[in-house]
N, C-alpha and C positions, 0 to 999 in steps of 0.2 A: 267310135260311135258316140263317147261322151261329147266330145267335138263339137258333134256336126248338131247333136240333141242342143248343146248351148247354143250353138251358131244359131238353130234354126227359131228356138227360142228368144233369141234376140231377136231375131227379125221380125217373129210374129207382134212384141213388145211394139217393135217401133212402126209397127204397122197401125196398131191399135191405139199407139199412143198420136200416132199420125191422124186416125179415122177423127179422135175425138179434139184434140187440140188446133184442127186446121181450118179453115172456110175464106175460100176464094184467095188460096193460097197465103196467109196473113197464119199467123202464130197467137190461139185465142189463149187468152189471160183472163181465168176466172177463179177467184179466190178461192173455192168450194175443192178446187184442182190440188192447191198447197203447193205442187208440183209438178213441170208442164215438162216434157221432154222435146229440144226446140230444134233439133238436129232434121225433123220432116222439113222444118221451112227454110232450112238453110241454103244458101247459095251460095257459092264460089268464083272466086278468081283466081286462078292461081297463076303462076308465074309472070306477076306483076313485076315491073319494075321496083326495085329496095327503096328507091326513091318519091314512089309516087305518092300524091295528095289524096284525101278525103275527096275533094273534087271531082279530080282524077279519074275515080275509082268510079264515082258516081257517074261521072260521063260514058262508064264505061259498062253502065249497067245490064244493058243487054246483052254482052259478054258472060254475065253470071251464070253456072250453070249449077243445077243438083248435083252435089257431090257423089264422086260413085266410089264402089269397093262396102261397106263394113261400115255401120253407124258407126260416127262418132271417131272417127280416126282419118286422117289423111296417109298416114303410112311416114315414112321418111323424107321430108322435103328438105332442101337445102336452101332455099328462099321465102322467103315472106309470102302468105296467101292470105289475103280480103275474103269476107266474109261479110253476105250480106243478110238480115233477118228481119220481115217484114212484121209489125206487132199489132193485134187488137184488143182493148182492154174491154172489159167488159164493164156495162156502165152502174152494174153495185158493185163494182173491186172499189178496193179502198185505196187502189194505185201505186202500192209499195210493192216492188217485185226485186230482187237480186238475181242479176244476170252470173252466172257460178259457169267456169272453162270446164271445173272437175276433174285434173290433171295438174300438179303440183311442177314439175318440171316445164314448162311454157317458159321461154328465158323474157319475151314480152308481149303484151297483150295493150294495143291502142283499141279502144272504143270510143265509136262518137254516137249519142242518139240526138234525132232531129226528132224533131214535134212540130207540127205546124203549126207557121207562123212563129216558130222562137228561134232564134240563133242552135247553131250545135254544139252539143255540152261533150267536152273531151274528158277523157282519163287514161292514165298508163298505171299498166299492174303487170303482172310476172314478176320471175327470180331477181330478176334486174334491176327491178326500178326496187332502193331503197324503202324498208317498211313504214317509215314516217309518211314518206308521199304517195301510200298506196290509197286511193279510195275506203277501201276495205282491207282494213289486218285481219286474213284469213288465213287455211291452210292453201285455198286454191285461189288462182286469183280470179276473182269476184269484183263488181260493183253493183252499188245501191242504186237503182231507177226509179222515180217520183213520174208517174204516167196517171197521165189526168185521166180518172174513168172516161169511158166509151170515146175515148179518142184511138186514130190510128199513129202508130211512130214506126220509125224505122231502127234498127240497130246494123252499125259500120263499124267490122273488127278487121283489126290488122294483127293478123299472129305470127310470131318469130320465134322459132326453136332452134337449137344446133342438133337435137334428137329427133325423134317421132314429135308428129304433129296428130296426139290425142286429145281430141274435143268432145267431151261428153257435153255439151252445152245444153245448160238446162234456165228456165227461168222458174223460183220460187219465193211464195211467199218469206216474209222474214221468220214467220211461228217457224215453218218446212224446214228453213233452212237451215236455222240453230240448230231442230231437232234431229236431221240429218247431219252435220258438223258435232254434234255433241256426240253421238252413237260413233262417227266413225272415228272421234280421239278415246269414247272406251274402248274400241276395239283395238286401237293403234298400240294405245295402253296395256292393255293384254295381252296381243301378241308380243310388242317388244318390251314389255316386262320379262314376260315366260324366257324372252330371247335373252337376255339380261342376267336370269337368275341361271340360265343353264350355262352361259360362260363363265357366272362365279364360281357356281359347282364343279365345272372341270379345272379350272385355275385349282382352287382347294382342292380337289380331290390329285393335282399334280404332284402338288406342295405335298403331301401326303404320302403318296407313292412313288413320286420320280418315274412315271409313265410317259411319253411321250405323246400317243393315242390321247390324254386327256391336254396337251398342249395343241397340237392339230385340231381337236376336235373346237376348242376356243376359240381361232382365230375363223376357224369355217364359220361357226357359228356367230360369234362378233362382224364378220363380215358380213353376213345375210343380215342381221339384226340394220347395219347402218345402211345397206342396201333399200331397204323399207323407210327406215326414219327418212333416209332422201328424198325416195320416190315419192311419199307419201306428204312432203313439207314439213313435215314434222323438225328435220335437223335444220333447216330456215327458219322456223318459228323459236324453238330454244336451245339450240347449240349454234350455231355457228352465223347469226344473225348477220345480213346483209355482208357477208363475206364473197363475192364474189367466185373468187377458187374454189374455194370449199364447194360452192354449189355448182358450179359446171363440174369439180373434178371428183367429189366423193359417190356419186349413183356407180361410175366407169369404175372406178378406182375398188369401191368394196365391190365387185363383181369379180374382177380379174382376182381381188386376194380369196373370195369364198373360192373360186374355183382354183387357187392355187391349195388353199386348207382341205381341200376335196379331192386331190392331185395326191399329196400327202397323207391323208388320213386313210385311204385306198390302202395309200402305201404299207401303212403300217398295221391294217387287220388282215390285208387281204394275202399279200404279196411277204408278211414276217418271215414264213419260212423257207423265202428263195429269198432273200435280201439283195444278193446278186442278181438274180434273175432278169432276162430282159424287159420280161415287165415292170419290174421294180425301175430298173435305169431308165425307159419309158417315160413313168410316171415322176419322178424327179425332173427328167426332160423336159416335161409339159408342163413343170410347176416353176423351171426355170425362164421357160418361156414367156410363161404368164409374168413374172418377175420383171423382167427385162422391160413385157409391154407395158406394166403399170408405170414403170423409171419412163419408159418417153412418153405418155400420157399426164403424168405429173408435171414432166418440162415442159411441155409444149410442142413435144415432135412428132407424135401424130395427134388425130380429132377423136370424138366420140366413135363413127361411124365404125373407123379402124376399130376401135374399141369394142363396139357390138361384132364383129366383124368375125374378132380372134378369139372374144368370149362363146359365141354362135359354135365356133370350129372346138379349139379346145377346152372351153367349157366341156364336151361330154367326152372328152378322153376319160377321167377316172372310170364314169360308168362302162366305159367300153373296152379298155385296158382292166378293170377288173372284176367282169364281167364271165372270164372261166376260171378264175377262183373261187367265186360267188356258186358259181353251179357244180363243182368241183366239190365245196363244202354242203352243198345242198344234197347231191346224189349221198354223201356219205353218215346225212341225217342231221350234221350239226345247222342247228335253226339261224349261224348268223349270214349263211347265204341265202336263205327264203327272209329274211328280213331286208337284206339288201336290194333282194330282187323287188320287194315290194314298196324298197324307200326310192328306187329306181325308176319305178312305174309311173311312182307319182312324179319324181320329177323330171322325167321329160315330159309327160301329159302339163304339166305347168308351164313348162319352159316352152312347151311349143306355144300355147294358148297367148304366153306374152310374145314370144317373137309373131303371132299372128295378128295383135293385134297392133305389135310397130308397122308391122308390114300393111296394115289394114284391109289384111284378108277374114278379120274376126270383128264385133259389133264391140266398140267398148264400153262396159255397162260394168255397175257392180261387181258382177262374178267375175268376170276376164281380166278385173283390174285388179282385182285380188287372187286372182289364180296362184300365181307364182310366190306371194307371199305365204300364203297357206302350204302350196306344197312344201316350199321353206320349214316354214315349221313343223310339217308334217317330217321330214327326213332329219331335222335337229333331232326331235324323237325316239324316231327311231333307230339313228346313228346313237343316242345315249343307253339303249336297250342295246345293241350290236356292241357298246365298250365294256358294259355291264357281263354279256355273256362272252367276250376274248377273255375279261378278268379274271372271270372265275375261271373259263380253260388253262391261261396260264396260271392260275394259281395251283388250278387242281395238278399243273404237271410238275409245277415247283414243288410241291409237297410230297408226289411220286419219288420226283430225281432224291429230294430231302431224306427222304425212307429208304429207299435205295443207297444214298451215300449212309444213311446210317447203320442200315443192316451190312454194309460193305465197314465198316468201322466198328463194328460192337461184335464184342465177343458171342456167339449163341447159347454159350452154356452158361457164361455169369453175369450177361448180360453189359459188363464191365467195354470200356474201349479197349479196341485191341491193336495189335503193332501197326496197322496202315496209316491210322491218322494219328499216332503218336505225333509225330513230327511238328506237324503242321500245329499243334498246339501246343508243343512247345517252346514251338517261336514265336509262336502267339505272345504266351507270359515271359518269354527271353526280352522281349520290347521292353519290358517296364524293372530290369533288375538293375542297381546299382549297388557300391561297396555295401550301403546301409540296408539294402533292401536284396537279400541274398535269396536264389532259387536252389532248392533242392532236388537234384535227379536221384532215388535209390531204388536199385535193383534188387529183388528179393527171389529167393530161390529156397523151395520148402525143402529139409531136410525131414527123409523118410518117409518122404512121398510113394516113390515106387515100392518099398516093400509093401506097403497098405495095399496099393495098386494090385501086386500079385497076388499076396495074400487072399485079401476079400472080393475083388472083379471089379470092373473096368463101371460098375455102377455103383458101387462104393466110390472108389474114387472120384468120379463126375459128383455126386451127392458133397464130397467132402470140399474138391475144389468150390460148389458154391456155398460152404461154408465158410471159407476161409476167404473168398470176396466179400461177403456180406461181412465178417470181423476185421478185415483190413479196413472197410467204408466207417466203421464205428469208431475203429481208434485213431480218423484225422481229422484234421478240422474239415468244413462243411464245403471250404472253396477250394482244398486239396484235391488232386487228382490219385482217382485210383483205374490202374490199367492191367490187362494179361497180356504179358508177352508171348506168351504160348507155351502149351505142355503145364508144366506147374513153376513158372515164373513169372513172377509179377513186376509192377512199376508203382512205383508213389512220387509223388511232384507237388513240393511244396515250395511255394512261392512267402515274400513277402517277408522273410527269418532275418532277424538282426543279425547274428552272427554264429561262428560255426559252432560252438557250444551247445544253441540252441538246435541245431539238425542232430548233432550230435544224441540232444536228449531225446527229439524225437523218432532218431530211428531205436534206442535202445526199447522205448516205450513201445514199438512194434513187437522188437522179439519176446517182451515182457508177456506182453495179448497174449502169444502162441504159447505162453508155458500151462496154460490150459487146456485140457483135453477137446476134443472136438465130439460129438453125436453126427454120426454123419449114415443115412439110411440104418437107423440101429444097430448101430455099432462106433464102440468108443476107441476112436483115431487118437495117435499124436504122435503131433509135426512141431519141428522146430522152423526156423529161421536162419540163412544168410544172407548178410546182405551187403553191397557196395556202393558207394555214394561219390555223388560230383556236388560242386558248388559253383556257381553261377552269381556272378561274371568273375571271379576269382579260378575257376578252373577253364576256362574259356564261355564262349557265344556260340558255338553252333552245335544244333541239336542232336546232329548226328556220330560228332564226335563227340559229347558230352555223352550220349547212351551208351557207346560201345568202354568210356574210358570205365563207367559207372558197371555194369557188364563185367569187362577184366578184374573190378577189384573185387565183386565178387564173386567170382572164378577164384580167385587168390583166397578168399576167407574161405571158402569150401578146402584148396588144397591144406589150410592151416587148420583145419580140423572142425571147421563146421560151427552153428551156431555164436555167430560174432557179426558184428560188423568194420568194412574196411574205407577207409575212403580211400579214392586212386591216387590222389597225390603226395599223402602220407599215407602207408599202407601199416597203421598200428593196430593191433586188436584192442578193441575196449573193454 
């Protein structure tokens, strides 16, 4: 409906602008206008000979017929079409008018105006003709007309594209025309700033997180951005000045990579938790495809056409390859498939609006030239809202798993680590020990534990155990590990000890701690200490034989009567 509303609004535009700009089939020119829309008076020849003359052309006038299809568009030609447009000036203009194509992409634009009685004055403008010898350095190619008031003249265009043949041809004054060309580089400015700043943001925000989502989402988004500066003349005017390549190959070329970043970025919010998935291999697929098409588009192995062709086809795989993940997520309430669905909406309503008007099935006028950009922005957008709410999903389930591995690794009653992820963090600080930099493993096992246990109940006890974590935490240093092995034995891991004298002093200064009575649930406990120790890398590197050697010794100081410490590979009492 919005469509057929624009369509039919262009029409009535170019009806009105026909009623008042025409008489006796002639194109009036009257200052007052600032802006004539010249497309009513136009006429056609098309499938001329590549060859032929102004003359030619002229001889060939009643040939010319009203262009049909969609103001302002011929659709896709593969040849040259003459253009002919009859002018009457009106005799208070001041006779300065610029004849503006209004379409950036025209690879050349010959114009001849006659005047009677004067020779015909020539010019060449488009992508092509070098910007020193353009009539006018514009975004579109344009040239300046000197038309004697209230005389009649004719205008003789020869236009050459290798794309669509989009002619919004308009005649305006010079005040018109600056202030039309000034607006539409603030707007250019704006959007492909905004396009600009949100590729820096995902580059940083990559660099930050090592996301992928925000590498995908960059190249999509850099690729629409350079898709516009193209379309738009913009990368002819300051990046890539009379380059040739550049300008036939970068409109094709950022299309096929936005829709390869769009093939990808599917990939990676929609399709994450089938990775596998056929849609996933799919959509890789299709990004491969697009790959391969941009490598012979670059060389030279196929033309644009191809290029629209395969853009048209797999251009809307992402959408439609992830298209029941999107509703999938949607039924289930999480907002990043109704966001999709609505970054979707728009852009095929865009995407068709411009394939309608290559095809020049649609009027091209302001709105429809800019359809597709807008929608662009519109899903950069919104695609930055949809990385913003995966984030935070993944975040929130990383924190879940986080909590989960931590309550699977922490003791519940003292809070302390407990025997599961020993391991793993012991090889962690095994990495960094050498002769000078010695790691301590000791085993501690409360003596007279259990009769407390019988004696006073089983909540005595649990009171007392977190007493005796809380005073093991006090008497190590601060980057010491303190752990429960389970029941009433404990683990201490000290890293970083010059030598063994020094473990030495430290485990004595443990059982020193315990020679203090305990308050445990009101009531006065006490518990000694045994304990067995390893050293690191002097008693080996792996963690698991290191706990069990540490373990056996003290087993051994228990058998030798308790309250001592043993180390395993000298088993002396201190």
């Amino acid at each position: 409906m919005l469509a057929l509303l624009m369509a039919l609004s262009g029409a009535i535009a170019a009806a009105a602008q026909g009623a008042h700009g025409m008489q006796g089939g002639a194109l009036q020119l009257q200052d007052a206008a600032g802006r004539v829309d010249a497309w009513p008076a136009v006429r056609i020849l098309a499938h001329a000979e590549p060859l032929a003359t102004p003359d030619a052309a002229l001889a060939r006038l009643d040939r010319f017929v009203p262009p049909g299809g969609a103001a302002g568009t011929l659709g896709l030609q593969r040849q040259a079409v003459w253009l002919h447009l009859p002018l009457q000036v009106a005799p208070d203009s001041e006779g300065r008018w610029v004849l503006d194509l209004g379409y950036a992409a025209l690879n050349r634009v010959d114009v001849w105006l006659m005047l009677p009685g004067r020779p015909p004055q020539h010019w060449a403008t488009g992508n092509e003709v070098p910007r020193a010898e353009r009539p006018l350095d514009s975004r579109t190619p344009a040239v300046v007309l000197d038309l004697p008031p209230g005389t009649t003249a004719e205008l003789l265009l020869r236009v050459r594209s290798a794309g669509a043949l989009i002619l919004p041809v308009t005649l305006s004054t010079p005040t018109a025309f600056l202030r039309e060309a000034l607006d539409e580089q603030v707007l250019q400015g704006l959007l492909s700033g905004l396009g600009l700043f949100l590729v820096l943001y995902s580059l940083s925000q990559w660099w930050s997180v090592r996301e992928t989502m925000f590498l995908r989402y960059a190249l999509l988004t850099f690729a629409s951005v350079m898709f516009s500066v193209a379309q738009f003349g913009h990368g002819a005017m300051y990046l890539w000045v009379d380059s040739q390549w550049f300008e036939r190959h970068v409109p094709g070329l950022a299309a096929l990579i936005a829709s390869t970043g769009s093939c990808l970025f599917v990939q990676s919010v929609l399709a994450d938790h089938r990775p596998q998935g056929w849609i996933s291999r799919a959509l890789y697929g299709c990004a491969a495809l697009l790959v391969v098409t941009a490598l012979a588009f670059a060389t030279g192995l196929i033309d644009v056409h191809a290029v629209s062709a395969v853009v048209g086809s797999l251009g809307l795989a992402p959408a439609l390859l992830g298209l029941p993940g999107a509703l999938r997520r949607l039924r289930r309430g999480d907002a990043v498939g109704g966001y999709f669905l609505v970054a979707w909406i728009g852009y095929f309503f865009s995407t068709w609006v411009m394939v309608q008007v290559i095809y020049g099935r649609l009027p091209a006028n302001w709105s429809t030239l800019h359809a597709f950009q807008f929608g662009a922005t519109l899903d950069m957008l919104i695609f930055l809202r949809v990385i913003s709410l995966r984030l935070a999903a993944v975040h929130a389930a990383a924190q879940e798993r986080d909590a989960l591995r931590s309550l699977a690794h922490t003791d519940p009653l003292t809070g302390l680590p407990n025997r599961r992820g020993l391991p793993e963090q012991i090889e962690q600080r095994l990495l960094a020990v050498r002769p000078d930099r010695l790691l301590a493993l000791v085993v501690l096992d409360l003596d007279g534990f259990k009769a407390v246990n019988d004696r006073l109940g089983h909540a005595v006890g649990d009171a007392l155990l977190v007493d005796v974590a809380r005073r093991l935490r006090t008497s190590v240093r601060e980057h010491d590990l303190v752990a429960r092995m389970g029941g009433d034995e404990f683990l201490v891991v000290a890293d970083g000890l010059r030598n063994e004298a020094q473990a030495q002093a430290m485990a004595q200064h443990l059982l020193q701690a315990f020679a203090e009575p305990f308050e445990a649930a009101g009531h006065r406990c006490e518990v000694g200490l045994t304990a067995g120790y390893v050293l690191a890398p002097t008693d080996g590197r792996n963690a698991h034989e290191l706990l069990r050697s540490a373990d056996s010794a003290m087993f051994d100081g228990k058998r030798r009567g308790k309250g001592r410490v043993i180390r395993a590979t000298a088993p002396q009492a201190l």
